[in-house]
C-alpha positions as CSV (number, residue, x, y, z in Angstrom):
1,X,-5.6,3.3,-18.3
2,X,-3.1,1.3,-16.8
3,X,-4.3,-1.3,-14.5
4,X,-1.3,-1.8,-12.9
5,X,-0.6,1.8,-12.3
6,X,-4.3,1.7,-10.7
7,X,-4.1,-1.1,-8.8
8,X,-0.8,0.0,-7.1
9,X,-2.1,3.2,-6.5
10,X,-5.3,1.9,-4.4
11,X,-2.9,-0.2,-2.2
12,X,-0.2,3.0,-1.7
13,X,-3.7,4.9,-0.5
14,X,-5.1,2.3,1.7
15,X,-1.0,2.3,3.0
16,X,-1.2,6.0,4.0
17,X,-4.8,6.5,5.2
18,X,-4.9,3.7,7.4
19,X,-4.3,4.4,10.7
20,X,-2.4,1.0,12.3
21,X,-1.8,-0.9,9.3
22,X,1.1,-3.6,9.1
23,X,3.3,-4.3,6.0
24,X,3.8,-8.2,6.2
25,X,6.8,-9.3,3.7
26,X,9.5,-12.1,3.3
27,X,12.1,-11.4,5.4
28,X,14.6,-10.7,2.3
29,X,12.4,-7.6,1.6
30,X,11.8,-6.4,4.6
31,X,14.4,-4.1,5.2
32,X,13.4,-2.1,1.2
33,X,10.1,-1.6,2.9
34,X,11.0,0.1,6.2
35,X,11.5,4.0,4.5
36,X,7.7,3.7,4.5
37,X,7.1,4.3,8.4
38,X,9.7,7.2,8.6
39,X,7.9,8.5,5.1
40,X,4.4,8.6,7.3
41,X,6.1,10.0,10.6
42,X,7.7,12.7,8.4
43,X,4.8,13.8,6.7
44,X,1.8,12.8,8.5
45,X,3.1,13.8,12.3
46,X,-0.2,13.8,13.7
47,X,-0.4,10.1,12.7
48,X,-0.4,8.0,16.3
49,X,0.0,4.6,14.7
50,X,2.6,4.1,12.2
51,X,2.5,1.4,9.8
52,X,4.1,-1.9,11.1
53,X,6.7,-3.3,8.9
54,X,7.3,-6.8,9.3
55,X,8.4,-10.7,8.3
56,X,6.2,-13.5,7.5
57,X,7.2,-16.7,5.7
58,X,5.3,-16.3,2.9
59,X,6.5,-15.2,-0.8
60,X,4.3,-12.4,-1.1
61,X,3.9,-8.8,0.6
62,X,0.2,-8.4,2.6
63,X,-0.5,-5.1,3.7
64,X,-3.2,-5.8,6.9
65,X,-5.2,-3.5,8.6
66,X,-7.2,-4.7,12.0
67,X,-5.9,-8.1,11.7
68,X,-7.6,-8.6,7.7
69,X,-5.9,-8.4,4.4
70,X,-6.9,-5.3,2.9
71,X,-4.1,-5.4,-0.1
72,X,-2.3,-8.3,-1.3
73,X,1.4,-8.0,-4.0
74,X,2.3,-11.1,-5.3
75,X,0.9,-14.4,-4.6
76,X,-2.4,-16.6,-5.2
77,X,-5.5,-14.3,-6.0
78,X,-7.6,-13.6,-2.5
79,X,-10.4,-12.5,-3.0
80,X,-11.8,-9.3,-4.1
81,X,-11.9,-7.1,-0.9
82,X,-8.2,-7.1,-1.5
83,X,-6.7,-5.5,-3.4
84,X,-4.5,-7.5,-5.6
85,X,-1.3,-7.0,-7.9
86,X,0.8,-9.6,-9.6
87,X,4.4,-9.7,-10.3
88,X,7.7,-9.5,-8.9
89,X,7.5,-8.5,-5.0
90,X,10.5,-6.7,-4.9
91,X,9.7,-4.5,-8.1
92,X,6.5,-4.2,-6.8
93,X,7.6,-3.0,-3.2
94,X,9.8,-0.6,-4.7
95,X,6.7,0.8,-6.8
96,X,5.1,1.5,-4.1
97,X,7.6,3.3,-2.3
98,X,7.7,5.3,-5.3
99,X,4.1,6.5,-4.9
100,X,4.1,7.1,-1.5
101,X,6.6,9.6,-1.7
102,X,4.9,11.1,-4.3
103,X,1.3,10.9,-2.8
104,X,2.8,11.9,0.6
105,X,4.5,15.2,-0.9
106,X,1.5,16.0,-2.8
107,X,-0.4,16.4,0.9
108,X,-2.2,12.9,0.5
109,X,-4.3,11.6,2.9
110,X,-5.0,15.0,4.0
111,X,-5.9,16.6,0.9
112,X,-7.4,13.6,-0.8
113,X,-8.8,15.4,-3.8
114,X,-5.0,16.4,-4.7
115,X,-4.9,12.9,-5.9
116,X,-7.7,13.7,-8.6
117,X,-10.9,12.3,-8.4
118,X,-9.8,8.2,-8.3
119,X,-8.6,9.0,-4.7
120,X,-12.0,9.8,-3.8
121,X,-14.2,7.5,-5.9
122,X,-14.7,3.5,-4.3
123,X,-12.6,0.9,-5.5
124,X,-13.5,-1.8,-7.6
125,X,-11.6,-4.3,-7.4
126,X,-13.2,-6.4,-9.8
127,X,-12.6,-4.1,-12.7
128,X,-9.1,-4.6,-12.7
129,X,-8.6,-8.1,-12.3
């Protein structure tokens, strides 16, 4: 199994089922992110809140969902209700652009079990850190 591959894959999901999430980057990344929200209007158009793409100052990418970290690329390790990825932020961003387009065209979050049964199962975030 790769871990990596499972670990982006939980934070592209919580990306697209989340309704009102904000994408919280440096502002040198920001603008590789920003596909995302016309990815969501285009194939989720009964979605009313898209996903917030934004700057912060810090050198890693938080993906935040009712004002609480819900995924976390790059950085120090938070702790494990987030879930977590190291390496390069930009690689990593780019990744998960990636999956979204794929998870998006394969009818995900609306046909979860098109994902195969990791989509449906809860995540532990413990296993892969």
């Amino acid at each position: 199994m790769d871990v990596n591959r499972s670990s982006l894959g939980e934070f592209t999901r919580r990306l697209l089922r989340e309704e009102g999430v904000e994408l919280l980057l440096p502002s040198s990344i920001v603008e590789i992110a920003e596909p995302i929200v016309g990815m969501v209007s285009q194939h989720i158009p009964a979605r009313l809140l898209l996903p917030d793409v934004n700057s912060h100052p810090f050198d890693y990418v938080s993906l935040m969902h009712k004002k609480k970290e819900i995924g976390r690329l790059g950085g120090m390790e938070p702790s494990l209700e987030i879930v977590w990825i190291e390496g390069e932020i930009k690689h990593l961003i780019h990744r998960i652009i990636e999956l979204a387009e794929e998870f998006l065209g394969a009818g995900y979050p609306g046909c979860r079990d098109c994902l195969g049964p990791s989509a449906t199962e809860p995540w532990d975030e413990s296993r892969f850190r």
